[in-house]
C-alpha positions in Angstrom: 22.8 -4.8 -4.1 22.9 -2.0 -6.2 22.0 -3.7 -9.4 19.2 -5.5 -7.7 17.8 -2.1 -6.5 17.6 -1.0 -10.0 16.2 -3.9 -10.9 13.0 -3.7 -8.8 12.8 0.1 -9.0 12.6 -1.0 -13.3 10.4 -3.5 -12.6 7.8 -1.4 -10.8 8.1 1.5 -12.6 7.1 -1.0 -15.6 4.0 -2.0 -13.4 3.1 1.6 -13.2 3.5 3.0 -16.2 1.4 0.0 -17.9 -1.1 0.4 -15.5 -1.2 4.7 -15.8 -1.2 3.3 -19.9 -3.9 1.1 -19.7 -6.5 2.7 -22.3 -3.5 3.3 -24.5 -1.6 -0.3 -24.4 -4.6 -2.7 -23.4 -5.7 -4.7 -26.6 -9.7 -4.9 -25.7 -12.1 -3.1 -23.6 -11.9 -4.7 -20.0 -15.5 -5.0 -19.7 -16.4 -6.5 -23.2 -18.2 -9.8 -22.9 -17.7 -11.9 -25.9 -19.5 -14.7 -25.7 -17.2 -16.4 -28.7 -14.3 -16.5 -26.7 -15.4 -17.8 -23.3 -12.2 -19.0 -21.3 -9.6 -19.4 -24.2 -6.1 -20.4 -23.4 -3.4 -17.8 -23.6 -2.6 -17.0 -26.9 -1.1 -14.9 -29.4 -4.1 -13.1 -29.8 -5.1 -13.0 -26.0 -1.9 -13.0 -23.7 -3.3 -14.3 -20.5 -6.4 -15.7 -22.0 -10.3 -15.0 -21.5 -12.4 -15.6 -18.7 -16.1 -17.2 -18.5 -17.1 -14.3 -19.8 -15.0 -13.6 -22.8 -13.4 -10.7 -21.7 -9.5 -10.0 -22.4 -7.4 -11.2 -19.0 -4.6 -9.0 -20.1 -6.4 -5.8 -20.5 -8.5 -6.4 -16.8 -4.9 -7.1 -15.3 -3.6 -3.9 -16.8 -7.1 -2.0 -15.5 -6.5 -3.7 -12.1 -3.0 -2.9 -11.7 -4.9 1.2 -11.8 -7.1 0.5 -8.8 -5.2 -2.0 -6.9 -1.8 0.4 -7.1 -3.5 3.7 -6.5 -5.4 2.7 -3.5 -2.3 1.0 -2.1 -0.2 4.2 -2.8 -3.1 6.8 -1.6 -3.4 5.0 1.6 0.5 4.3 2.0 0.5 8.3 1.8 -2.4 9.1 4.1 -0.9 6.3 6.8 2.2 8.5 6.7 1.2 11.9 6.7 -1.2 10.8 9.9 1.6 9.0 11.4 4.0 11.1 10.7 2.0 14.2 12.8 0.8 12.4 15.4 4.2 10.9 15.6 5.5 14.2 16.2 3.2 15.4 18.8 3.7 12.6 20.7 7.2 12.1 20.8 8.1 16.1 21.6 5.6 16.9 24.1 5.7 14.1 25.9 3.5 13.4 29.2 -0.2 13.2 29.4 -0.3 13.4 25.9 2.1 11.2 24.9 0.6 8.4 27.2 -2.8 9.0 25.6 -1.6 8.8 22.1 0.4 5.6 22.8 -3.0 4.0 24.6 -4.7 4.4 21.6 -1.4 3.0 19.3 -1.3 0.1 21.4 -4.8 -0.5 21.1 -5.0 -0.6 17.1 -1.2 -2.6 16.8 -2.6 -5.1 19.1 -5.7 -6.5 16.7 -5.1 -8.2 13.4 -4.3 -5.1 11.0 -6.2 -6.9 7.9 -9.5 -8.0 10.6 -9.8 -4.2 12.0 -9.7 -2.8 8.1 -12.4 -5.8 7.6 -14.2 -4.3 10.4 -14.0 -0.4 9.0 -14.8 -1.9 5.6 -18.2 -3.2 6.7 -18.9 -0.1 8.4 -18.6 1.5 5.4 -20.0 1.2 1.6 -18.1 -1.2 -0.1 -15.6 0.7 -2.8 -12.2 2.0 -3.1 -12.3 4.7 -1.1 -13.6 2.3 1.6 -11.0 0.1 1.2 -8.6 3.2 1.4 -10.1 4.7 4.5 -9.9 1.1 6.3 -6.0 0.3 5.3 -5.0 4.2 6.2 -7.2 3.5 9.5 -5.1 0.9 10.5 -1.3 1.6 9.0 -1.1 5.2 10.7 -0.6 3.2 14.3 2.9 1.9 13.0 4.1 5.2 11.4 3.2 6.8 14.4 5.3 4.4 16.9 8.2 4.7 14.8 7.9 8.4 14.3 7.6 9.2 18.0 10.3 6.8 18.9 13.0 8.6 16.6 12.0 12.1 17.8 12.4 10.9 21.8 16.1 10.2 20.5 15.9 13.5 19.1 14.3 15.8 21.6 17.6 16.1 23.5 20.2 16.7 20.6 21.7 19.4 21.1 20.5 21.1 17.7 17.2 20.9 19.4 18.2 22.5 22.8 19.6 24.9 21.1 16.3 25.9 18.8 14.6 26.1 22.4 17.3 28.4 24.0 17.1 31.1 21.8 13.4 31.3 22.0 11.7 28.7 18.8 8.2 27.6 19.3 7.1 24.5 19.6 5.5 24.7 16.2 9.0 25.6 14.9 10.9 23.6 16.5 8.6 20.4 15.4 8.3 21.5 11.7 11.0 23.1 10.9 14.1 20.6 12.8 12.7 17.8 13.7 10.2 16.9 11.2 12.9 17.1 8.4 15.0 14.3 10.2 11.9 12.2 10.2 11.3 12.4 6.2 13.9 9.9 5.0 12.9 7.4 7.8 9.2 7.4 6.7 9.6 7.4 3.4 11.6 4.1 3.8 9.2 2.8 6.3 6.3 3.5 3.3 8.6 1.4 1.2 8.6 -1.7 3.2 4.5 -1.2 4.3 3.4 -0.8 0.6 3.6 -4.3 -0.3 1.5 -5.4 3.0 -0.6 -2.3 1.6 -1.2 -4.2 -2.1 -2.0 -7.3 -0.2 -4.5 -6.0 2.0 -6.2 -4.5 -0.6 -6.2 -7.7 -2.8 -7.8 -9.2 0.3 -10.5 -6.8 0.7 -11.1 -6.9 -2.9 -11.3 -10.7 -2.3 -13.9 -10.5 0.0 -16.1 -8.1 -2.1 -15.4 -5.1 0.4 -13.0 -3.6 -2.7 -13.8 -2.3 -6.1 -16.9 -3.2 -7.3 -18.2 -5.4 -10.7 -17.2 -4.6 -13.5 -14.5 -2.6 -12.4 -11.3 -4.9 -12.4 -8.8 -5.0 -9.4 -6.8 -8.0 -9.1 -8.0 -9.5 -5.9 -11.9 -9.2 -7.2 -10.5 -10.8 -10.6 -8.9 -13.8 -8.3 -12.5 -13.9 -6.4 -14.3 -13.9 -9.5 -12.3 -16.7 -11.0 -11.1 -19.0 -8.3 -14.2 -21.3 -9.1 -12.5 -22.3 -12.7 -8.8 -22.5 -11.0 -8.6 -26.6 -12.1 -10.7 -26.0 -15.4 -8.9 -22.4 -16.5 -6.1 -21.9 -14.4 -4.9 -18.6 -15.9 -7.9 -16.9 -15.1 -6.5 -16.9 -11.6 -2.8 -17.3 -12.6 -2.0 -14.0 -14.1 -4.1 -11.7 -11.6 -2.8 -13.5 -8.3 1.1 -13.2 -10.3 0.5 -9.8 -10.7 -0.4 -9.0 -7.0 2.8 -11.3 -5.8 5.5 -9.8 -8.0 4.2 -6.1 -7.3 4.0 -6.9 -3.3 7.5 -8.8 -3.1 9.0 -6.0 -5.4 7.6 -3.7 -2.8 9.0 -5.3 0.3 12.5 -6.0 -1.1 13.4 -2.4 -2.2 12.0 -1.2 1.3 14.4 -3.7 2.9 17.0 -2.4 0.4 16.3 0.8 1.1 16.5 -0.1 5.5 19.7 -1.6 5.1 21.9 0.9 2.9 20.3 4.1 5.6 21.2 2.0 8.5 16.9 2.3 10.0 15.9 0.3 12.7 12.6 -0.8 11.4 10.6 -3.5 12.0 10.3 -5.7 8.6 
């Protein structure tokens, strides 16, 4: 289990650092249209091929992997951090409050998650902020849940009654002992909700709600392409590859990671 763990970790920091590399390591410019090379085969010159407008498959799948990875990771965070607080609050106070928070929880966990961050999408103009905004919109609810379940276990531990006894705030009491016992379970639960994170943004990409033309992410490049998927294949190939390798990489180290700390989360 180990092995594998290393494995995956290798494996995506490979994605990464090719994608962080791109102007460095990409062959062409991802934009160039050469109307020359209009969907040639994968070759020694072009690795993945060229799509119906000449341009260089491996170098837009390199570009992609920029947008599509740091919007996936920049909402992973901001579904945490939001979470993660609200979590918090919830959990330790308790009541009213609690109830409230929970209402609104429920209500968000109980639609389609990739239909409500469709919805915010619209709402907003279509770019990668949007499409960062509408996935964090929706993620937060299941961070939250978690987070305000484990501190309910927590608010009677003795660690915490004694905090209270000799006098600690509340503020104190929920940054400074509870929210460090939270840490390692969120990070985990990140793990396991970036690869949903990578696919919903593929599928917002997909539906034009993503990055716009001519900046490459991979689900506008499997869009863009999926007309010539029986005449030139690899146009869609090596894009829709490179969104299922990153995503399962994703959910198996976060299952990894549930199993060897013992978490009770929901896969």
């Amino acid at each position: 289990m180990r092995i594998l763990s290393k494995g995956i970790v290798a494996l995506l920091l490979l994605v990464s650092v090719a994608s962080i590399l791109a102007p460095i390591i990409a062959p062409y410019d991802p934009d160039e249209i050469n109307l020359d090379e209009l969907k040639i085969p994968p070759d020694a010159k072009h690795l993945f091929g060229t799509d119906n407008k000449g341009r260089d498959i491996f170098s837009r799948v390199l570009y992609g992997g920029r947008i599509s990875l740091s919007v996936a990771v920049a909402a992973a965070f901001l579904s945490m951090v939001i979470g993660l607080l609200i979590g918090l609050v919830s959990g330790y106070l308790g009541g009213r409050t609690d109830t409230a928070i929970m209402i609104v929880v429920d209500f968000i966990l109980a639609f389609p998650s990739l239909l409500l961050a469709i919805g915010v999408s619209v709402i907003l103009p279509p770019g990668i902020y949007t499409v960062m905004i509408a996935i964090a919109s929706v993620g937060w609810a299941s961070f939250a849940r978690l987070v305000r379940g484990h501190v309910l276990s927590l608010r009677s531990a003795p660690f915490i009654e004694a905090a209270t006894a000799i006098g600690c705030s509340s503020r104190r009491v929920l940054f400074v002992h509870l929210l460090p016992q939270c840490i390692p379970l969120v990070i985990v639960m990140t793990g396991l909700k970036l690869g949903g994170y990578i696919l919903a943004e593929a599928s917002l990409s997909f539906l034009g709600l993503g990055a716009q033309p001519p900046a490459p992410s991979w689900g506008s490049m499997v869009s863009a392409n999926r007309a010539f998927i029986v005449s030139a294949p690899w146009m869609v190939i090596f894009p829709g590859l490179a969104i299922t390798v990153t995503s399962l990489s994703f959910n198996m180290l976060g299952d990894i990671w549930r199993d060897r700390y013992g978490f009770k989360i929901p896969g």
